[in-house]
N, C-alpha and C positions, 0 to 999 in steps of 0.2 A: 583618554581619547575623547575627545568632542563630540556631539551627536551630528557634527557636518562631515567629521572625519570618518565615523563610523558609518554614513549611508554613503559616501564615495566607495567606500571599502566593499560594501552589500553591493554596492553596483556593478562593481569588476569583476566579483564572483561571481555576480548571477552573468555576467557578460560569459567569462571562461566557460561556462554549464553552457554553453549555446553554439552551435554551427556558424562559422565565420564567413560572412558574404560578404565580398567585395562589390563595387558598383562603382564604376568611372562616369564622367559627365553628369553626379546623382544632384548637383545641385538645384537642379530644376529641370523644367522639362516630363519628358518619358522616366530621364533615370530619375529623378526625386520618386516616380509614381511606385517605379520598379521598387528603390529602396524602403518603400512605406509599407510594400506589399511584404516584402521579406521581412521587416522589423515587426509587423502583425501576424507573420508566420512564426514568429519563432526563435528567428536569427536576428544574432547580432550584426549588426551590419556598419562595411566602413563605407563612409560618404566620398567620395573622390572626386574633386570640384578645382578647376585652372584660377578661378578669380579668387584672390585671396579671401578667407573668410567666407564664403557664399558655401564649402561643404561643413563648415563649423555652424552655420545659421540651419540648416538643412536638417544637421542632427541633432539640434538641439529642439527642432521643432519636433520630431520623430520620436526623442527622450520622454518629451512633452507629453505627448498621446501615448506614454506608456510602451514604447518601444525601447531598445538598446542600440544606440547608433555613435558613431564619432566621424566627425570630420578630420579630413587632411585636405592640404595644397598637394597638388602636382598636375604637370603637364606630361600627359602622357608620351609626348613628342620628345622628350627627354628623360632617355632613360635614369640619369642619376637619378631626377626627382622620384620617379616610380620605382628604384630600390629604398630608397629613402623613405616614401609613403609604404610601401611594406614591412621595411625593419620596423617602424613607428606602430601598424597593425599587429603585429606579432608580439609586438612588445606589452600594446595594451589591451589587445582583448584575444590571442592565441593562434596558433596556426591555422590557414585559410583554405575551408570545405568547397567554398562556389565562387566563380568570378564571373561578372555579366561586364564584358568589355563594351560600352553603350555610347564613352566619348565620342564626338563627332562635332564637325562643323558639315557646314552645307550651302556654300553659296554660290551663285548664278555668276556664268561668265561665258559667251561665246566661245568656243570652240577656237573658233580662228584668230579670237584675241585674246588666247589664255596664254597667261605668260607661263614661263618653267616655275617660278618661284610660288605661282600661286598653285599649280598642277604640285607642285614639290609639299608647300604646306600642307592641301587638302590630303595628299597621301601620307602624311607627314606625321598627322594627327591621328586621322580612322582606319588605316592600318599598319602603320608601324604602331603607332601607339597599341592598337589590338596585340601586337606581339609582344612587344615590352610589356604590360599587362600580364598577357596571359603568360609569357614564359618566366617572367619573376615570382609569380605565384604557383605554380605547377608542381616543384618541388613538395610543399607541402602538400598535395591532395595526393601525391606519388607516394608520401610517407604513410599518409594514411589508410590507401588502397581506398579509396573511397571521393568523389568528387566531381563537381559540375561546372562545364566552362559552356557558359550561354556569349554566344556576338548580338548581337542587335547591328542589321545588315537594313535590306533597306529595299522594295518595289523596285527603286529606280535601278539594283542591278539588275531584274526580272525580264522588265519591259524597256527601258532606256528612258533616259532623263532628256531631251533639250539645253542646252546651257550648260549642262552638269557632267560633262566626261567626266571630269575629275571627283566627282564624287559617286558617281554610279562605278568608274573604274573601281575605288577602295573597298564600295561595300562588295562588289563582285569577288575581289580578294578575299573579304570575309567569309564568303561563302566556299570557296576554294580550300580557303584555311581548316575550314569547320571539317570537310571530308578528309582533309590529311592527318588532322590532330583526332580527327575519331577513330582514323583506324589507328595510327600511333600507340594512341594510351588507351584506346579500350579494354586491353588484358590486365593494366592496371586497376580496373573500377571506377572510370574514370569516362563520362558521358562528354561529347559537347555536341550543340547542335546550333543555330540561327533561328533567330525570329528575326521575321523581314516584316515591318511594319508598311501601311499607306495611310494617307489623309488622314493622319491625326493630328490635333487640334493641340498646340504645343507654343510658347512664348516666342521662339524662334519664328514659326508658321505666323503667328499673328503680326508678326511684323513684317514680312513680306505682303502678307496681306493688305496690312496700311499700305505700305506702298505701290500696293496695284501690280505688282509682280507673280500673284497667282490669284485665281477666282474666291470667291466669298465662298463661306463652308455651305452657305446655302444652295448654291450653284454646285459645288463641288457633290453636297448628297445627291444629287439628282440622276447622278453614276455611279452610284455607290448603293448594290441590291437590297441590303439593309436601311438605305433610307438617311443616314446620319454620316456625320465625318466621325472618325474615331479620337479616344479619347486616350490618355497615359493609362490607366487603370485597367484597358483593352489589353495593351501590351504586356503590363504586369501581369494580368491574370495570367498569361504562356507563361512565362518568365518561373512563375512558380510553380506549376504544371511542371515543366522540366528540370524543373533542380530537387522535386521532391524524391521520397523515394521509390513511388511509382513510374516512377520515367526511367526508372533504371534499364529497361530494354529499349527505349530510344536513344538513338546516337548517329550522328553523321546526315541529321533532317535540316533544311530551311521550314519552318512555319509560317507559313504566311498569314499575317493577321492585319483583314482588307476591307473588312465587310463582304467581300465576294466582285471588289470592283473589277477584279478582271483573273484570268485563269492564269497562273505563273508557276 
């Protein structure tokens, strides 16, 4: 055996010794911050990323700094893909302890000029995909009697979005989901709870930004009691918070992490 053969090999066992964390949308963004937090935690973590190749660059960057991570393709709007991305996870690094359903899109559309198709996609993606997600993985933390199902939800259900029915409606669903699925599987061992983030400062956000579609973060901190827009690393720190195994008596919460911009 080769000494390239033999650290591939070291790798997968030290992968199996480890708690398996799912993370959808991880190829950047919130969820890359989320997946970096977990892979410094501990966990080996699956990358789960729609643009082909972008959760392969993700985990590779992750491997890099000494984490245990792999990527896969899938949309999670499509269930084959995300049984597919799970038989793939199971295969390579074991059955799955945490799932942070974090996919999402989010874009601006009037109300009265929103078509079905695009009200269809945006629910399409951030909460069907939440379900196919979270109900293809479930089994296995069911077997284990032990297990964490985090959504990443969103302000805009809180307080309400402008332009964004359609994506304030989804993450609202998320939040809904979280109380049904907590009482559900709770006798199982089995946590889920929301972290609903606001104004944090994300690839997505800066590009709306260029284009004049929402205020400068400067502007933005000015309503925000802490002084700052927030940051991926913000939202990760909950993220680990609740999947540890101190959080084992939280379940069925949204956390809101705002800096304090407004009471939700």
């Amino acid at each position: 055996m080769s000494i390239a053969e033999v650290s591939v090999e070291a790798a997968d066992h030290a992968a199996r010794e480890r708690r398996v964390a799912v993370v959808t949308g991880a190829a950047g963004g919130i969820g890359l911050s989320i997946a970096e937090r977990l892979a410094a935690d501990g966990f080996a973590v699956a990358v789960i990323g729609r643009t082909p190749g972008t959760a392969a660059a993700a985990a590779d960057a992750i491997n890099a700094n000494g984490g245990v991570a792999r990527g896969y393709d899938a949309d999670v709007a499509d269930r084959e893909q995300v049984d597919a991305a799970l038989a793939a996870i199971r295969a390579d690094l074991g059955a799955v302890s945490v799932v942070v359903a974090n996919a999402a899109v989010a874009p601006q559309q009037a109300f009265l000029e929103m078509t079905l198709d695009q009200w269809n996609t945006v629910l399409g993606i951030n909460l069907t995909g939440t379900f196919n997600t979270v109900q293809a993985s479930l089994p296995d933390l069911i077997d284990a009697g032990w297990g964490r199902v985090i959504l990443i939800s969103s302000s805009s259900a809180q307080r309400g979005a402008p332009r964004m029915a359609h994506y304030a409606a989804s993450k609202g669903g998320q939040m809904a989901m979280t109380k049904a699925l907590a009482v559900e599987f709770g006798k199982a061992g089995i946590t889920v709870n929301t972290v609903a983030p606001s104004s944090v400062d994300t690839p997505s956000v800066a590009k709306k930004r260029a284009a004049g579609t929402i205020p400068s973060a400067d502007d933005m901190a000015k309503f925000i009691p802490v002084g700052r827009v927030g940051v991926g690393e913000d939202i990760a720190a909950a993220v680990s918070y609740l999947v540890s195994d101190q959080a084992g008596y939280v379940t069925g919460q949204t956390l809101s992490v705002n800096g304090g911009s407004f009471i939700g």
